[in-house]
mmCIF file of the N, C-alpha and C atoms, coordinates in Angstrom:
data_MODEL
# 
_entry.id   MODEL 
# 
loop_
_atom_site.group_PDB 
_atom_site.id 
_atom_site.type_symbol 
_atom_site.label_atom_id 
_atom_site.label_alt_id 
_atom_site.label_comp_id 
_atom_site.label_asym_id 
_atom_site.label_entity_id 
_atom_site.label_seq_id 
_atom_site.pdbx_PDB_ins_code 
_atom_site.Cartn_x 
_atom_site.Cartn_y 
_atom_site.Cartn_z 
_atom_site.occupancy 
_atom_site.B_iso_or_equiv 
_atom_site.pdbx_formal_charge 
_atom_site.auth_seq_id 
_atom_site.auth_comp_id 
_atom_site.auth_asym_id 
_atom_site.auth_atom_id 
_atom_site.pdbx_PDB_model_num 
ATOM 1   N N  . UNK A 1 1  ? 96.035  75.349  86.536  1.00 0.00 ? 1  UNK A N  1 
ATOM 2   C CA . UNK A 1 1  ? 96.994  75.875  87.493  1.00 0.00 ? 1  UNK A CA 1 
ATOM 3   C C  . UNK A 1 1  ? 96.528  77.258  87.947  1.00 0.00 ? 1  UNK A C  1 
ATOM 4   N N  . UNK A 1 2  ? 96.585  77.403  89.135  1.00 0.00 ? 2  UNK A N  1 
ATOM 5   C CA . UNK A 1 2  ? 95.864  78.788  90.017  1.00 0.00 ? 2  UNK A CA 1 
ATOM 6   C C  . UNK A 1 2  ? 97.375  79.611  89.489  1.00 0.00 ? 2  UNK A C  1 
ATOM 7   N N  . UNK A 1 3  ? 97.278  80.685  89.540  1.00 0.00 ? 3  UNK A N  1 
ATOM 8   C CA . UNK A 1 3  ? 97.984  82.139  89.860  1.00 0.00 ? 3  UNK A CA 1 
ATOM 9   C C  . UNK A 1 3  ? 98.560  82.383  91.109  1.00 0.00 ? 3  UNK A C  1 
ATOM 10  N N  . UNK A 1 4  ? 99.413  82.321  91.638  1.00 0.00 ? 4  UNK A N  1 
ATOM 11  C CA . UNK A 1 4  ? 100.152 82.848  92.707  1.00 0.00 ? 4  UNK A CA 1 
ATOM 12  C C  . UNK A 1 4  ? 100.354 84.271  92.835  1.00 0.00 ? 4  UNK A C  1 
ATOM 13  N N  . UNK A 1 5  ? 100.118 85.115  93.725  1.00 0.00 ? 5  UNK A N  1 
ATOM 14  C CA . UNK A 1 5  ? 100.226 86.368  93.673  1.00 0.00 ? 5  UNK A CA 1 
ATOM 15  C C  . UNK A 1 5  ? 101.266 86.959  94.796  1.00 0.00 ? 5  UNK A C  1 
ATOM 16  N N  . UNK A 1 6  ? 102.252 87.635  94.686  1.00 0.00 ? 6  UNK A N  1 
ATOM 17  C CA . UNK A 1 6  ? 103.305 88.117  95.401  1.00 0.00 ? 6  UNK A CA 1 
ATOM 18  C C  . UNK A 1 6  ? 102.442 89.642  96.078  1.00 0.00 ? 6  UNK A C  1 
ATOM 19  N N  . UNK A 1 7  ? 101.726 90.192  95.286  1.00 0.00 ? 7  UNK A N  1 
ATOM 20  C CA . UNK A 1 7  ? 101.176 91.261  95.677  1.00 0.00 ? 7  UNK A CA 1 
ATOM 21  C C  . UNK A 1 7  ? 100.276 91.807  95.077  1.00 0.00 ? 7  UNK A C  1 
ATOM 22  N N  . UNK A 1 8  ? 99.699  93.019  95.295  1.00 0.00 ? 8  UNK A N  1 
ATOM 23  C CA . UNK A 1 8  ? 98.239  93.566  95.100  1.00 0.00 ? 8  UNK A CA 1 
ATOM 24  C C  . UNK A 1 8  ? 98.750  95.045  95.704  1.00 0.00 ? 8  UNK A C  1 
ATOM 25  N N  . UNK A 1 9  ? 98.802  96.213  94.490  1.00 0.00 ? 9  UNK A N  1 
ATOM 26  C CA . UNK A 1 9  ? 98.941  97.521  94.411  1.00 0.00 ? 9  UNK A CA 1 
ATOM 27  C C  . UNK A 1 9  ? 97.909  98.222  94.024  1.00 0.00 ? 9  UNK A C  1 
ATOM 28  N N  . UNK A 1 10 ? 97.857  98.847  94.188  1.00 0.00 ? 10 UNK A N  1 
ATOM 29  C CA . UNK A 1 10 ? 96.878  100.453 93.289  1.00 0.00 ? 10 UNK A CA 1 
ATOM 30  C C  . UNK A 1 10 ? 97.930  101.208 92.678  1.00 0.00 ? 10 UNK A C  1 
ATOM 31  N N  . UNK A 1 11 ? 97.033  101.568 91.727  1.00 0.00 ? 11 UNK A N  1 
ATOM 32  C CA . UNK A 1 11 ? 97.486  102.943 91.081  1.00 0.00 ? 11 UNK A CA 1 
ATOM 33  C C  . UNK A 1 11 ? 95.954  103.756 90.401  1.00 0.00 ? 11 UNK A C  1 
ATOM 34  N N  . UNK A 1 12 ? 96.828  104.495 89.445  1.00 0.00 ? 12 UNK A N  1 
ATOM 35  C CA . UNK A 1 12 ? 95.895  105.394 88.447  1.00 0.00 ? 12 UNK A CA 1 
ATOM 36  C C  . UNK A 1 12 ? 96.154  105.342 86.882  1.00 0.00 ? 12 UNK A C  1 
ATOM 37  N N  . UNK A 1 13 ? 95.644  105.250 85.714  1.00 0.00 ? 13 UNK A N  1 
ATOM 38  C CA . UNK A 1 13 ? 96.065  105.563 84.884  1.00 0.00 ? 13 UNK A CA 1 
ATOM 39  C C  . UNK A 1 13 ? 96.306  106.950 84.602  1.00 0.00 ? 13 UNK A C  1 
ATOM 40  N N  . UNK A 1 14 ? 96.618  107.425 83.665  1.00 0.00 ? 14 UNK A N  1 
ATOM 41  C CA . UNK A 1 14 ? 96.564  108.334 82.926  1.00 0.00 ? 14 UNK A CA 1 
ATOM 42  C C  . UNK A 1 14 ? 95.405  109.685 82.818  1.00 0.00 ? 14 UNK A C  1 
ATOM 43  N N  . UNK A 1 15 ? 94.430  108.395 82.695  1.00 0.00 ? 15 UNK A N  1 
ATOM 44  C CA . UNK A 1 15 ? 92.920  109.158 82.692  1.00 0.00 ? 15 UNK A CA 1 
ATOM 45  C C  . UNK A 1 15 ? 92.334  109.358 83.947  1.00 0.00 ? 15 UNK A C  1 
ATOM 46  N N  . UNK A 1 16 ? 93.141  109.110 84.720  1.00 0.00 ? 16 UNK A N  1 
ATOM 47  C CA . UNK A 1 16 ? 92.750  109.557 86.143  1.00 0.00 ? 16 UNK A CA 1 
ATOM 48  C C  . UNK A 1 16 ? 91.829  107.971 86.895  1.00 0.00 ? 16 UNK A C  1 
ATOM 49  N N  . UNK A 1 17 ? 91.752  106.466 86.127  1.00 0.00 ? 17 UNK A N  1 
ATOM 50  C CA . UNK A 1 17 ? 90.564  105.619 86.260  1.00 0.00 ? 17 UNK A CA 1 
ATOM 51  C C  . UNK A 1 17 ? 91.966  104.964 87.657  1.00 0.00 ? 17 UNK A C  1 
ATOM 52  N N  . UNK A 1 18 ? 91.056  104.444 88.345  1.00 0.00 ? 18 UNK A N  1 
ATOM 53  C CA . UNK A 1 18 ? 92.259  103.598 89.698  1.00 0.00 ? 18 UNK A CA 1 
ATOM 54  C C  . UNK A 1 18 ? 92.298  102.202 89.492  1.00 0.00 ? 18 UNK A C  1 
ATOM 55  N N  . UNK A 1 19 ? 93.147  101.715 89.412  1.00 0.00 ? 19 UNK A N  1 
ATOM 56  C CA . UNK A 1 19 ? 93.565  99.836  89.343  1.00 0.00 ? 19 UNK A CA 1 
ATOM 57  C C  . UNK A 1 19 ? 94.154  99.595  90.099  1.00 0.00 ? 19 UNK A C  1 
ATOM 58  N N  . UNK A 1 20 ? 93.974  98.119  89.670  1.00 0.00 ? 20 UNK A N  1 
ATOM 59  C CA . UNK A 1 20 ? 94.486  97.134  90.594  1.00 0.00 ? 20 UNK A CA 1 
ATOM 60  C C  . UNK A 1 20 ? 95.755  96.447  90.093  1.00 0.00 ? 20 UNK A C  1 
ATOM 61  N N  . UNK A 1 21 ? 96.925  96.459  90.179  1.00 0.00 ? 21 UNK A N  1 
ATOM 62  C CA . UNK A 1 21 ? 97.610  95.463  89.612  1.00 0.00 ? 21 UNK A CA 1 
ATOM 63  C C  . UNK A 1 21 ? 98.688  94.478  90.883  1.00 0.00 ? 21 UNK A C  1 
ATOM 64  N N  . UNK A 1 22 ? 97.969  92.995  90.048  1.00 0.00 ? 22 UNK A N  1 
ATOM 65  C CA . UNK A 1 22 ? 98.626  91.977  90.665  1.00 0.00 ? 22 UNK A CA 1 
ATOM 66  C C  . UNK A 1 22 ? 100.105 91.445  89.898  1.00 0.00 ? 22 UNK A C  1 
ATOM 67  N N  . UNK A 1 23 ? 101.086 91.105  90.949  1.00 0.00 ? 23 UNK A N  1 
ATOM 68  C CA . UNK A 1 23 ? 102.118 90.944  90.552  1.00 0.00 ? 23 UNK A CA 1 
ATOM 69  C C  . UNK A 1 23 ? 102.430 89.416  91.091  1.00 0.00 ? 23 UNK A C  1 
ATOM 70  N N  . UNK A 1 24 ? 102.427 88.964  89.724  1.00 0.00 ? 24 UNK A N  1 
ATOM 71  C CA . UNK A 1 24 ? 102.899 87.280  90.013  1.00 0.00 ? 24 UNK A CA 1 
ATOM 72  C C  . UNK A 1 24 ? 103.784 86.806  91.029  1.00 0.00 ? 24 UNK A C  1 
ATOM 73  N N  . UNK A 1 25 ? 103.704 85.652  91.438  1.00 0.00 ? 25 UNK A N  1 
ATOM 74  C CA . UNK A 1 25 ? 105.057 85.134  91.978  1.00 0.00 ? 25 UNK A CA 1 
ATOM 75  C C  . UNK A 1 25 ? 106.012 84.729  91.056  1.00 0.00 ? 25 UNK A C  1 
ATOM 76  N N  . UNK A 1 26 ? 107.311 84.845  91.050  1.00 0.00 ? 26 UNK A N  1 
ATOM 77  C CA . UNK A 1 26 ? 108.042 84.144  90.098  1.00 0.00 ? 26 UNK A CA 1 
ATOM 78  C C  . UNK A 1 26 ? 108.633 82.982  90.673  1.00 0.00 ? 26 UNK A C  1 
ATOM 79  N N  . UNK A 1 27 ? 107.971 82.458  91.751  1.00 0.00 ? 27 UNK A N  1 
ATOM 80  C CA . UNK A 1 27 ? 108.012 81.033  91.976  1.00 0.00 ? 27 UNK A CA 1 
ATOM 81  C C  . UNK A 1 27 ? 107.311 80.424  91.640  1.00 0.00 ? 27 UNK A C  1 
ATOM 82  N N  . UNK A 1 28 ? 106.384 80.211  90.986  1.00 0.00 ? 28 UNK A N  1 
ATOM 83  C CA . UNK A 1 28 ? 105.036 79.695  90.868  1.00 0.00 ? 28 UNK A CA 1 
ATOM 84  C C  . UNK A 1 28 ? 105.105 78.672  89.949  1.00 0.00 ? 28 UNK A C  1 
ATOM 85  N N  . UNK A 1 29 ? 106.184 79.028  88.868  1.00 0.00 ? 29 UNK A N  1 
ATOM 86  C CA . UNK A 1 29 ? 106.572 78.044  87.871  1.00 0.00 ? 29 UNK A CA 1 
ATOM 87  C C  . UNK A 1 29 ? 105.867 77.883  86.599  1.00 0.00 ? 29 UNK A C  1 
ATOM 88  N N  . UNK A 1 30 ? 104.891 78.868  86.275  1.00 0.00 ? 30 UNK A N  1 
ATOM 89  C CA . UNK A 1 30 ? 103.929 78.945  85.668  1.00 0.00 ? 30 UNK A CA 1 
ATOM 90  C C  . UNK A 1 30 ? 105.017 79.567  84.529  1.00 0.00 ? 30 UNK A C  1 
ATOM 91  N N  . UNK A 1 31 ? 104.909 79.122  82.905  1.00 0.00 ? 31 UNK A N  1 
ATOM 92  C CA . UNK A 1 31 ? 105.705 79.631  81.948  1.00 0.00 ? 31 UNK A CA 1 
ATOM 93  C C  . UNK A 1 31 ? 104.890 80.759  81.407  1.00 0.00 ? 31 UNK A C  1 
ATOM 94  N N  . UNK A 1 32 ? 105.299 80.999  80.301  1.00 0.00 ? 32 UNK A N  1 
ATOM 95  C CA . UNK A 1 32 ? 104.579 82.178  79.226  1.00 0.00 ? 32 UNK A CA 1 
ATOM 96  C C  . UNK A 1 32 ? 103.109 81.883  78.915  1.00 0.00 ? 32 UNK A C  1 
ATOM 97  N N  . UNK A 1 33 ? 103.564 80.630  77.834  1.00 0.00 ? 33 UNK A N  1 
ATOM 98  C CA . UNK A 1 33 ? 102.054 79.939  77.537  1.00 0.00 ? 33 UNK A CA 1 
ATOM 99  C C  . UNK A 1 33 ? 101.352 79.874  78.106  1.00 0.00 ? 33 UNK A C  1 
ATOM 100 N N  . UNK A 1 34 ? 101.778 79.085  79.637  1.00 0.00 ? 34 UNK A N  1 
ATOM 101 C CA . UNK A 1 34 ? 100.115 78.871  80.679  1.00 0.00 ? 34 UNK A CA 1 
ATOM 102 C C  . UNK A 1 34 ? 99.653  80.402  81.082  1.00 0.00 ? 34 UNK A C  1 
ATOM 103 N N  . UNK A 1 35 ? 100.790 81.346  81.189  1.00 0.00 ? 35 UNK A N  1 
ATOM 104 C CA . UNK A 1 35 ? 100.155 82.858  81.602  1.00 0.00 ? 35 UNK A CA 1 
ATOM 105 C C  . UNK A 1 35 ? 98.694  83.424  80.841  1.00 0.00 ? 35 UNK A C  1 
ATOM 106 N N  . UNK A 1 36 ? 99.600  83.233  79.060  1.00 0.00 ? 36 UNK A N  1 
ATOM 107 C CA . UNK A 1 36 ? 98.967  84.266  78.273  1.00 0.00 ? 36 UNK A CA 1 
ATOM 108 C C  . UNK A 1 36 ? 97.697  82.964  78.620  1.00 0.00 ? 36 UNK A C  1 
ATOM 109 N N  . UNK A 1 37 ? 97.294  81.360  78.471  1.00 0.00 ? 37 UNK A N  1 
ATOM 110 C CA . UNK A 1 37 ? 96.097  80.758  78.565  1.00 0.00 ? 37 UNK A CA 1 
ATOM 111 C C  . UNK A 1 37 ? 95.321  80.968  79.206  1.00 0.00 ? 37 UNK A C  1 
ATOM 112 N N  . UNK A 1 38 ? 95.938  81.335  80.666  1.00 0.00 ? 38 UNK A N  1 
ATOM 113 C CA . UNK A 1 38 ? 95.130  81.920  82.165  1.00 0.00 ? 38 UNK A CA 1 
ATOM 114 C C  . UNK A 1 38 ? 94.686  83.373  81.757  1.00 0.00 ? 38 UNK A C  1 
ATOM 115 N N  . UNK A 1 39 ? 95.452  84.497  81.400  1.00 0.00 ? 39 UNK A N  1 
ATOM 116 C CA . UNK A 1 39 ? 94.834  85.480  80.994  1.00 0.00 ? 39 UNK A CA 1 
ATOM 117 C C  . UNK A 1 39 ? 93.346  85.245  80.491  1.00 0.00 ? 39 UNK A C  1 
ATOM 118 N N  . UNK A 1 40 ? 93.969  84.565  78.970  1.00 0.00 ? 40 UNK A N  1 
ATOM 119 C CA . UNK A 1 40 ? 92.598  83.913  77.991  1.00 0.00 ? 40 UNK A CA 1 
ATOM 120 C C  . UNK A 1 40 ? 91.737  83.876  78.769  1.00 0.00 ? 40 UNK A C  1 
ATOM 121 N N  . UNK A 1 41 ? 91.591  83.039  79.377  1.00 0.00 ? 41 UNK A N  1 
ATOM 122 C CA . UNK A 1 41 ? 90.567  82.369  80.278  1.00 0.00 ? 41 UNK A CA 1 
ATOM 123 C C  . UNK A 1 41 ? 89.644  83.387  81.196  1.00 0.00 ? 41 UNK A C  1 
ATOM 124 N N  . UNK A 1 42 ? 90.366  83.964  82.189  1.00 0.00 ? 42 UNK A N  1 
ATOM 125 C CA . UNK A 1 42 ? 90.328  85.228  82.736  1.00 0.00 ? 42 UNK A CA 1 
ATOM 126 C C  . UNK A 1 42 ? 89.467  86.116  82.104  1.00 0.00 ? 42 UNK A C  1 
ATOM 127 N N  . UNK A 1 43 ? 89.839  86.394  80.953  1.00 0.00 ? 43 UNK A N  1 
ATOM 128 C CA . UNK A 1 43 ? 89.318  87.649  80.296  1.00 0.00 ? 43 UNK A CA 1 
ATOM 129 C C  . UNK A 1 43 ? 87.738  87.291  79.674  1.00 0.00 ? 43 UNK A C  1 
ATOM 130 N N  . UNK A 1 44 ? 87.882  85.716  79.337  1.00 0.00 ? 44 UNK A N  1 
ATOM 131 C CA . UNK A 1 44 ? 86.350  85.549  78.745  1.00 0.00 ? 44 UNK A CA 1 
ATOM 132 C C  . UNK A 1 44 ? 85.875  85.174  79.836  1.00 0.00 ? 44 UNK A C  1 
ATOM 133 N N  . UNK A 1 45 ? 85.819  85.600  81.253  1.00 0.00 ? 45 UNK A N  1 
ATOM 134 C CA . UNK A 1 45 ? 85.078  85.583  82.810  1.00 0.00 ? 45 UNK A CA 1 
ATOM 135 C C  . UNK A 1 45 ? 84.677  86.096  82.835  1.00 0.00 ? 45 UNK A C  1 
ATOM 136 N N  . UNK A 1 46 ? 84.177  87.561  82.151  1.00 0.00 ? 46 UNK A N  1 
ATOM 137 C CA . UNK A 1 46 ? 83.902  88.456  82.712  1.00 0.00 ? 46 UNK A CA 1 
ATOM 138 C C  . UNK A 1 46 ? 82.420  88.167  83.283  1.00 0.00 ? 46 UNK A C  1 
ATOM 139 N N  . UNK A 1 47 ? 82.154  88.812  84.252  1.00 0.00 ? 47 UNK A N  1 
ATOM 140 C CA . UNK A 1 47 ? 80.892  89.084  84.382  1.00 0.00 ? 47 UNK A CA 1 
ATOM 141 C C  . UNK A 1 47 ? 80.666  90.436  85.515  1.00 0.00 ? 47 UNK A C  1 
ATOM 142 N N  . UNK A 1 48 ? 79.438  90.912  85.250  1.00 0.00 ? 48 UNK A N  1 
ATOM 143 C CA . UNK A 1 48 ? 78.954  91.842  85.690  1.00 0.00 ? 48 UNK A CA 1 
ATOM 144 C C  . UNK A 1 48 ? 79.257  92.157  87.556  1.00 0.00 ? 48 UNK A C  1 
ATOM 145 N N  . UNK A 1 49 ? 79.191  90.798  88.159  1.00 0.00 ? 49 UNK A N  1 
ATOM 146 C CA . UNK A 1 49 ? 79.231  90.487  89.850  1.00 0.00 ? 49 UNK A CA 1 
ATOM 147 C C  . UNK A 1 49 ? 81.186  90.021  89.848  1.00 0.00 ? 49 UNK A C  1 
ATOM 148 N N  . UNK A 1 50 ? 82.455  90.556  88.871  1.00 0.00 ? 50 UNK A N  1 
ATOM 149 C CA . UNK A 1 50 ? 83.509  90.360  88.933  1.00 0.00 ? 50 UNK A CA 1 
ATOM 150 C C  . UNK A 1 50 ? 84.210  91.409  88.292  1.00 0.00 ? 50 UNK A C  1 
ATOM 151 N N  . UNK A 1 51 ? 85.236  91.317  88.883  1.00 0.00 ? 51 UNK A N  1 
ATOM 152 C CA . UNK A 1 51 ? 86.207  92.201  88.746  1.00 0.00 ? 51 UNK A CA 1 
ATOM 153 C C  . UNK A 1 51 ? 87.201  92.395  87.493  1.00 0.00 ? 51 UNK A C  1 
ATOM 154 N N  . UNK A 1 52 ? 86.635  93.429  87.162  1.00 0.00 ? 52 UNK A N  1 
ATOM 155 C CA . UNK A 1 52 ? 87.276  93.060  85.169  1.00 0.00 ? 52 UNK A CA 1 
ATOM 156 C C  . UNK A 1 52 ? 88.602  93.323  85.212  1.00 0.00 ? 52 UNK A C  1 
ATOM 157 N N  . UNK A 1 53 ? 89.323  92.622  84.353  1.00 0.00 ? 53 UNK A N  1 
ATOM 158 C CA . UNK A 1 53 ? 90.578  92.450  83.761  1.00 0.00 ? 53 UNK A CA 1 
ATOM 159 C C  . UNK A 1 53 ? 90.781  93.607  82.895  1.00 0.00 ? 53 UNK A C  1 
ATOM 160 N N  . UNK A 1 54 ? 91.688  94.613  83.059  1.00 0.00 ? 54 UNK A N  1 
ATOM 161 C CA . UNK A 1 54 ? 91.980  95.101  81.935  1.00 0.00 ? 54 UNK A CA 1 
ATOM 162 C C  . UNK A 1 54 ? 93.388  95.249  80.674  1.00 0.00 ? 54 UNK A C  1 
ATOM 163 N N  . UNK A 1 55 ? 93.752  94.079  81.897  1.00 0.00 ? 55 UNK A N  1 
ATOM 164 C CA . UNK A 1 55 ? 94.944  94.133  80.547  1.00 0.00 ? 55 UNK A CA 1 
ATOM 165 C C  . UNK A 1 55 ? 96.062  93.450  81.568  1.00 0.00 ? 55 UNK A C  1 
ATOM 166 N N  . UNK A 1 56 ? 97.340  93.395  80.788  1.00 0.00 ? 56 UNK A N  1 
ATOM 167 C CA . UNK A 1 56 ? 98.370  92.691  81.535  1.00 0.00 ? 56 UNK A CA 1 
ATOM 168 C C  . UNK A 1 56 ? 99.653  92.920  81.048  1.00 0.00 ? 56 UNK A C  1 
ATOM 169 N N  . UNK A 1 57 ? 100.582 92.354  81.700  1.00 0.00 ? 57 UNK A N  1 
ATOM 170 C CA . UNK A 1 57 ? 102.139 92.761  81.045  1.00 0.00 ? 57 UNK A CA 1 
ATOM 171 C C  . UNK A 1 57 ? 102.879 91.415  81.418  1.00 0.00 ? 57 UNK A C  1 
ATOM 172 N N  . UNK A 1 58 ? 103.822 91.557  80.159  1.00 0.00 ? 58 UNK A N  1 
ATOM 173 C CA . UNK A 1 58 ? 104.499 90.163  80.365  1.00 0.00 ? 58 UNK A CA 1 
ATOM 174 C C  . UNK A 1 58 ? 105.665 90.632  79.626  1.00 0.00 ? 58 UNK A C  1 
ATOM 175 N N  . UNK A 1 59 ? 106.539 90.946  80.617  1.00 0.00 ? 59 UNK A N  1 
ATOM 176 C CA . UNK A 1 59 ? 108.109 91.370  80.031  1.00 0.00 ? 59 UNK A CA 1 
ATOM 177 C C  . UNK A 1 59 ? 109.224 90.800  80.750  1.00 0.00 ? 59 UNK A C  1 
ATOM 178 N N  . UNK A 1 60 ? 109.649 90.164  80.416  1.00 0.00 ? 60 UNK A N  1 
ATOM 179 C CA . UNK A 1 60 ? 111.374 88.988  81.015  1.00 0.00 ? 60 UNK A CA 1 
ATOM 180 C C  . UNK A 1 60 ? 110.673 88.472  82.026  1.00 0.00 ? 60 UNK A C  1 
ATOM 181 N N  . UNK A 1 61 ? 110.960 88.471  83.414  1.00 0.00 ? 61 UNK A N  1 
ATOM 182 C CA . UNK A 1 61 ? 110.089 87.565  84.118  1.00 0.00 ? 61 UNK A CA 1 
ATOM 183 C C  . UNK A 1 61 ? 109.250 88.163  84.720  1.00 0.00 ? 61 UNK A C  1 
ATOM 184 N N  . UNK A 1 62 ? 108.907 89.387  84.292  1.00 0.00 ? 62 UNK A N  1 
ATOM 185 C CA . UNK A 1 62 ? 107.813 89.843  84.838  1.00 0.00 ? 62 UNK A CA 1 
ATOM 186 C C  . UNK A 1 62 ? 106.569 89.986  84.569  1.00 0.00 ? 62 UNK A C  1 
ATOM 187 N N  . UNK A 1 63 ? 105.602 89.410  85.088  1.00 0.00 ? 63 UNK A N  1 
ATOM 188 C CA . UNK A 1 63 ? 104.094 88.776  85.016  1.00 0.00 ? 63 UNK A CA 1 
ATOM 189 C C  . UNK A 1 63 ? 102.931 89.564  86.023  1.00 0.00 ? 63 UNK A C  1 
ATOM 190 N N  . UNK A 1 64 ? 102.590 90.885  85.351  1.00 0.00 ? 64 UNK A N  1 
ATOM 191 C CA . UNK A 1 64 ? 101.304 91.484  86.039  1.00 0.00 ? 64 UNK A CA 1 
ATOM 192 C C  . UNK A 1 64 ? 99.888  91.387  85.640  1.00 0.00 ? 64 UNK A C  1 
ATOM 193 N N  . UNK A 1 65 ? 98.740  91.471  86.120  1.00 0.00 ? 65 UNK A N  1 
ATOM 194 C CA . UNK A 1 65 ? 97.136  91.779  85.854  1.00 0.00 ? 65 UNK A CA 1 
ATOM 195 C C  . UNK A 1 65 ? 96.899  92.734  86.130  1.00 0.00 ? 65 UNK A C  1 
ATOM 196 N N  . UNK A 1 66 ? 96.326  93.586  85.123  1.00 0.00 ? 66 UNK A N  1 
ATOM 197 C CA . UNK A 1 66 ? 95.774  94.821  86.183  1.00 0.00 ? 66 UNK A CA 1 
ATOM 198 C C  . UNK A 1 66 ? 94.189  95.156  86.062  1.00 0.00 ? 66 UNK A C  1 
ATOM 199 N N  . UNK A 1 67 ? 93.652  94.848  87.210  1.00 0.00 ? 67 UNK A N  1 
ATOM 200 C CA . UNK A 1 67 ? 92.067  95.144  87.294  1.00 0.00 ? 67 UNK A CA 1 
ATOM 201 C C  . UNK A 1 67 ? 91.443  95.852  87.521  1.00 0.00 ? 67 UNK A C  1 
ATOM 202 N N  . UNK A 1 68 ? 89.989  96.940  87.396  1.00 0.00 ? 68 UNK A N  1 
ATOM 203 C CA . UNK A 1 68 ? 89.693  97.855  87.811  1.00 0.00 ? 68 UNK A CA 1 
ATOM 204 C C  . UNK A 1 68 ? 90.076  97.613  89.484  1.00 0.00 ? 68 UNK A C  1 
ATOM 205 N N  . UNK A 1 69 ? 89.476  98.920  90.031  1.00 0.00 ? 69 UNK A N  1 
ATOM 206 C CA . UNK A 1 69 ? 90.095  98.919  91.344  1.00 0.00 ? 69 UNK A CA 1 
ATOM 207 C C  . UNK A 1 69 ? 88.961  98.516  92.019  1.00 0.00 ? 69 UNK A C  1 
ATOM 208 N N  . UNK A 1 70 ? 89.040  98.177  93.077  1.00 0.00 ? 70 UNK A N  1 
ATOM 209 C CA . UNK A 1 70 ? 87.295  98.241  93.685  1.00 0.00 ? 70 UNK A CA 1 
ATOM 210 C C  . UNK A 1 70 ? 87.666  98.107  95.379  1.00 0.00 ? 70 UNK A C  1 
ATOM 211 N N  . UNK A 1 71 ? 87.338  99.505  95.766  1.00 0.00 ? 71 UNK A N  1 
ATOM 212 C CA . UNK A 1 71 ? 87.771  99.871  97.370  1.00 0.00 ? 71 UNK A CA 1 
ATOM 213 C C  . UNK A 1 71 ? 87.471  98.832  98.462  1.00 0.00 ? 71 UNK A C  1 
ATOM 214 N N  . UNK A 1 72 ? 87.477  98.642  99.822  1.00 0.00 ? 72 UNK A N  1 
ATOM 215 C CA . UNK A 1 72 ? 87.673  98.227  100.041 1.00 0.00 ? 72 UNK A CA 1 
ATOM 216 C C  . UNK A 1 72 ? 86.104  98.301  101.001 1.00 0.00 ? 72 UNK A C  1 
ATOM 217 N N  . UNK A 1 73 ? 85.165  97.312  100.159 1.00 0.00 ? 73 UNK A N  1 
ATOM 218 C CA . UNK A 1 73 ? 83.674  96.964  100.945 1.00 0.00 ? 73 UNK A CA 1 
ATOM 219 C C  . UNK A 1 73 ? 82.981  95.732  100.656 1.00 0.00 ? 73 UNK A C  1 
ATOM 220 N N  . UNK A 1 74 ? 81.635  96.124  101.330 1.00 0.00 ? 74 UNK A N  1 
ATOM 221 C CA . UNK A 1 74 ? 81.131  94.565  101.352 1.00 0.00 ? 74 UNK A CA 1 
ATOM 222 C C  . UNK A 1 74 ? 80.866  94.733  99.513  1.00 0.00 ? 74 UNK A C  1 
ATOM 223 N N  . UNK A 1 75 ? 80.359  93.484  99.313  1.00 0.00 ? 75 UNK A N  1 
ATOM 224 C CA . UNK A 1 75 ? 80.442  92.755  98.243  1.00 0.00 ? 75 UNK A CA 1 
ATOM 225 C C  . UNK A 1 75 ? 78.593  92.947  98.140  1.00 0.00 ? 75 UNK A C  1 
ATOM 226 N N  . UNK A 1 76 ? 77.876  93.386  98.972  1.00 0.00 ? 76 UNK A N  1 
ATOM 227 C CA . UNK A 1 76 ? 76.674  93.676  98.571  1.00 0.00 ? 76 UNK A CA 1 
ATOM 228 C C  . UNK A 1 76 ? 76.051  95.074  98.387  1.00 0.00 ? 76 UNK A C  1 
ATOM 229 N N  . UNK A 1 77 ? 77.237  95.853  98.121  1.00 0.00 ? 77 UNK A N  1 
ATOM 230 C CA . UNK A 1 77 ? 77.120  97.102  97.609  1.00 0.00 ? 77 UNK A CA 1 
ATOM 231 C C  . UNK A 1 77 ? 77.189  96.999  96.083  1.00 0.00 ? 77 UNK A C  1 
ATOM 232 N N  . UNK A 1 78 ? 77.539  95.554  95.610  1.00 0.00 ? 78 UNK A N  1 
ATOM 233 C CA . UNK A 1 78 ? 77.822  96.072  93.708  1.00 0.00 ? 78 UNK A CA 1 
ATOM 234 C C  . UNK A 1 78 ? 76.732  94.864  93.585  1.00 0.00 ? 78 UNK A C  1 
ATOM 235 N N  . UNK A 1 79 ? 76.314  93.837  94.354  1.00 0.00 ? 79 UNK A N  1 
ATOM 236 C CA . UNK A 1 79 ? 75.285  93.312  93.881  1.00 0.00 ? 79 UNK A CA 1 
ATOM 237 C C  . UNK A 1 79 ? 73.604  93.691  93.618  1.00 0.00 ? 79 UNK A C  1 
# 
């Protein structure tokens, strides 16, 4: 089951680093389990030419990703 995404924000942490966090749909129908599995999954993706995962939140129905940030260019600037 794909991820539905309601939206796509920026921010900053703490340490000043910029992310990305995606905010589920809560139509999507997707429960807890398949989340935290898709995370799973997600997280052992990584690769060097993708956009790393750094973590996520899952509190009452709320279902975020948040990824490094990566501005807004071609795709053969990180290859």
């Amino acid at each position: 089951m794909l991820i539905n995404v309601d939206k796509v924000d920026s921010g900053k942490l703490s340490n000043g680093q910029e992310i990305a966090v995606k905010r589920l749909s809560s139509g999507s129908g997707q429960g807890e389990q398949e989340f935290k599995n898709e995370v799973l999954l997600v997280a052992k993706l990584q690769h060097r030419n993708l956009v790393r995962l750094l973590g996520f939140c899952l509190g009452g129905t709320e279902r975020l990703l948040i990824y490094d940030f990566v501005p807004k260019t071609s795709l053969d600037n990180f290859i």
